[in-house]
Structure formats: structure tokens, C-alpha cells
N, C-alpha and C positions, 0 to 999 in steps of 0.2 A: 566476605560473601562465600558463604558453603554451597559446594556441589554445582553442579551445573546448570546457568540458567534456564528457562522453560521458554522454547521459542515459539512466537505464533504466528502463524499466519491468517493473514485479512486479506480474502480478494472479493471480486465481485464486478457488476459493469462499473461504468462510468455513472453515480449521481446514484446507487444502490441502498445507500446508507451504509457504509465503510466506514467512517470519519465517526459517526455514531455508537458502534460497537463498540470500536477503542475505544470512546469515550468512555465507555460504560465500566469496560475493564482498568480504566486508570483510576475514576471515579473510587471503585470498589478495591484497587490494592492501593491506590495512591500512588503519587508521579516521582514519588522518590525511589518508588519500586518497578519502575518502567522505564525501559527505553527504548524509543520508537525510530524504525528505519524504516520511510516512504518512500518508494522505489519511483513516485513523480520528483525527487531530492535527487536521484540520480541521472534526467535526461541530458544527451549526451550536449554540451556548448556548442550553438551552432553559429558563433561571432565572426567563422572566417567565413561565411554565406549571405551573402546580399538581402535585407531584410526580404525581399518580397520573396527571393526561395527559400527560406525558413519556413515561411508560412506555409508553404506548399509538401513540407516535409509529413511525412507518417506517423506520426505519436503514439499512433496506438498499435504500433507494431515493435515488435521486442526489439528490435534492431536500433531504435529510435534510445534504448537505454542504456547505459553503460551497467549493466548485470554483475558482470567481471566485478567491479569496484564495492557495489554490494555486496556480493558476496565476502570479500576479502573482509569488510568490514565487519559484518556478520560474525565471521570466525574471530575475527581481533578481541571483538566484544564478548564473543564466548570463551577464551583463554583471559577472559580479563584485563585486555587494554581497552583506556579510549580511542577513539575514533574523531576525524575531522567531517562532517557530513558535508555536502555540497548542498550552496544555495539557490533554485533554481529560479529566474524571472522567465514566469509565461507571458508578460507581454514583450519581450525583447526577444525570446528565444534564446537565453543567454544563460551561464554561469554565473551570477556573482564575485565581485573576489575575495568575497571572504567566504567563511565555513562556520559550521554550530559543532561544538564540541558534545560530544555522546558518551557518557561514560558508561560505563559497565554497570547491570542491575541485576536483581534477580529473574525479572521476565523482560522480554527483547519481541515486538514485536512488528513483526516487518508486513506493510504493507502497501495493497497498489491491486490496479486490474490484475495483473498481468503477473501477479508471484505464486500463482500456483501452477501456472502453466511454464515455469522456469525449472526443472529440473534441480540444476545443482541451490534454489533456492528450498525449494521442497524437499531434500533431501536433511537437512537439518532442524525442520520443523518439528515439534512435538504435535502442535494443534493447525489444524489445517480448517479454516472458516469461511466458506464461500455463503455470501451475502448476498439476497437474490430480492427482487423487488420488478415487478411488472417494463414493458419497455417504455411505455407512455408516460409514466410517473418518473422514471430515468431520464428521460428527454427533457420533462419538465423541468424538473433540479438540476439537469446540466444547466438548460437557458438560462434559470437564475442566477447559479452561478458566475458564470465567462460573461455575463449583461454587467453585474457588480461588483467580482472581482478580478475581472481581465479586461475589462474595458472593449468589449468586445461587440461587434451590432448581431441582429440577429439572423439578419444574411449570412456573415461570416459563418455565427454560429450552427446556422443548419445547413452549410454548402460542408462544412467538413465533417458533420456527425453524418451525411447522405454518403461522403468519399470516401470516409477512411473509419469512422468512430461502429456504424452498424457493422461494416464487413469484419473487420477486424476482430470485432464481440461474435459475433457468428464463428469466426476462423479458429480464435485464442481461447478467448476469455468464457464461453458457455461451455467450450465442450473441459475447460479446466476444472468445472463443479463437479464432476464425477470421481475427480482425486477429495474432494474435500473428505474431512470427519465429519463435522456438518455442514448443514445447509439452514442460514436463517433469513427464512422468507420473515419480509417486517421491518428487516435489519434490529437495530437498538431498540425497537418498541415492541418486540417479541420478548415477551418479560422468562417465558418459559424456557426456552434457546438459550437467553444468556443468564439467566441460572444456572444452568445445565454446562456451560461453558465454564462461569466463574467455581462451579465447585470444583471440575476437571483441574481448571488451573490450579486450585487450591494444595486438591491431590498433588498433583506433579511438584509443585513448592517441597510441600512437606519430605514427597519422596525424593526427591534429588538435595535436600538438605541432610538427610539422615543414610544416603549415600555419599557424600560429599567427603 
């Protein structure tokens, strides 16, 4: 692998279309040319706290992630080691014991609400992507989600987006859109945006191979 890979960043609210964009970018370089670090893969194990104070923990506050470890992994993967990822269970609030292994690609792209308002995550980005989509339609896509895959009722699910998931977005995560390069309102269905993204990448490929 020549020259330095092109790091990017994906943030956005919760239910934004995140998950979408990347797709769009692996789609278009191919997943033997990506490797993806989810900054929800790093929340911290909380196995030694009684299930029911798990639940009551902050998630959507940075404090909630182990940052530190991403990072570190980040760098491994840009000097060209793999990486062990952590596996995280949201309905346990727990670690896994085992890991995915991440190997080193040409593009790395790390995402999550919350990694553009991380400093020493932004700080090694090339591409900074804040993905922005209405609140009402956020809400929405959260519900469906945490209903089918967190097993979750819809009680739970909106006593904690009213606690912790709106302020936190207000606090962290909206005023982080002002660091972006862009901003793709649409998320993945803004055809124009990630055009505009995937030749950027393109650039940067070509240029850090022929510095390399």
C-alpha cells in the first residue's frame, strides 16, 4: 500500500443516514479498499454495573466512549498495522470477548455521532462529512431501529432520546457540523454530495499514492 491512507470522517445525529454514506463510499471503492472504525464499536464495557445502572448511563456523551483506544487504533492502521476492534452488545451494555480484526487499506473511515466533535479524532481526518437530516425523521429511524434491533419497547426508546439522546445533539453533535468539509443534507440519497465526496476521495487516493 503506497503513501498514506485518506482518512474520513462520518458524523451526524443519531438515525441521520451515516450508515448510508459509507455505504455508498465502499460500494464505489470496494470493501477491500476500506476499513471502517465505528466509534459505537468503542463504548466503554459496562459488565461491572448492575444491569439496570447501565441503562441509565449517558451514551451520547463522549465520556460514554473509550476515544483514547480509537484513536490509538487509528494511528496503528495509518502506520500500517492491524488492529483488534471491540465488539460492542447494545442490549447487554457490554463488550464482547472477542474482537474483529481491521487491517490496514487505503481509505479508513471512521465513524459515529460524536467524531467530529472529538478533537484528536479530527485532527487526522482528510475528509470531514457531517450528515444532517431533519429531527422528526431521526426519531423516526431511531424507533425502528432499537424496536428491531435492540430489542427495545418504545417507552424505553423515547424516555432516553427525551434524557440524554436530544440534549446531547444540541450540546455535541449539531454545533460539530460547523467543522465539517461538508454537510450532506439527504444523507446517501443526495446523489450530488456524494459525487462530489467520491471524486474528493478519488483525488486524495491518487495524491497520497504518488507521494507515497
Amino acid at each position: 500500500m503506497m503513501g498514506r491512507p485518506v482518512v474520513i470522517g462520518i458524523a451526524g445525529g443519531s438515525g441521520s443516514g451515516k450508515t448510508t454514506v459509507l455505504r455508498r463510499i465502499v460500494e464505489a471503492f470496494g470493501p477491500d479498499r476500506i476499513a471502517v472504525l465505528e466509534h459505537d464499536a468503542y463504548y466503554r464495557d459496562l459488565s461491572h454495573l448492575p444491569f439496570e445502572a447501565r441503562t441509565q448511563v449517558n451514551f451520547d456523551h463522549p465520556d460514554a466512549l473509550e476515544t483514547s483506544l480509537l484513536r490509538a487504533h487509528l494511528e496503528a492502521l495509518l502506520a500500517g498495522r492491524p488492529v483488534e476492534k471491540p465488539v460492542y452488545n447494545f442490549t447487554t451494555h457490554t463488550r464482547e470477548p472477542y474482537t474483529v480484526r481491521v487491517e490496514p487499506r487505503p481509505v479508513i473511515i471512521v465513524e459515529g455521532i460524536l467524531v467530529l466533535a472529538e478533537p484528536e479524532l479530527r485532527e487526522l481526518m482528510d475528509i470531514k462529512l457531517y450528515v444532517d437530516a431533519p429531527d422528526d425523521v431521526r426519531l423516526i429511524r431511531r424507533i425502528r431501529r432499537d424496536l428491531q434491533e435492540r430489542g427495545r419497547s418504545i417507552e424505553s426508546i423515547l424516555e432516553q432520546y427525551e434524557r440524554t439522546v436530544r440534549p446531547m445533539h444540541l450540546e455535541f453533535v449539531e454545533p460539530s457540523k460547523r467543522l465539517a468539509d461538508v454537510i450532506i443534507p439527504g444523507g446517501g440519497y443526495n446523489q450530488v454530495a456524494i459525487d462530489m465526496v467520491l471524486a474528493r476521495i478519488a483525488a486524495l487516493l491518487e495524491q497520497h499514492a504518488t507521494s507515497g
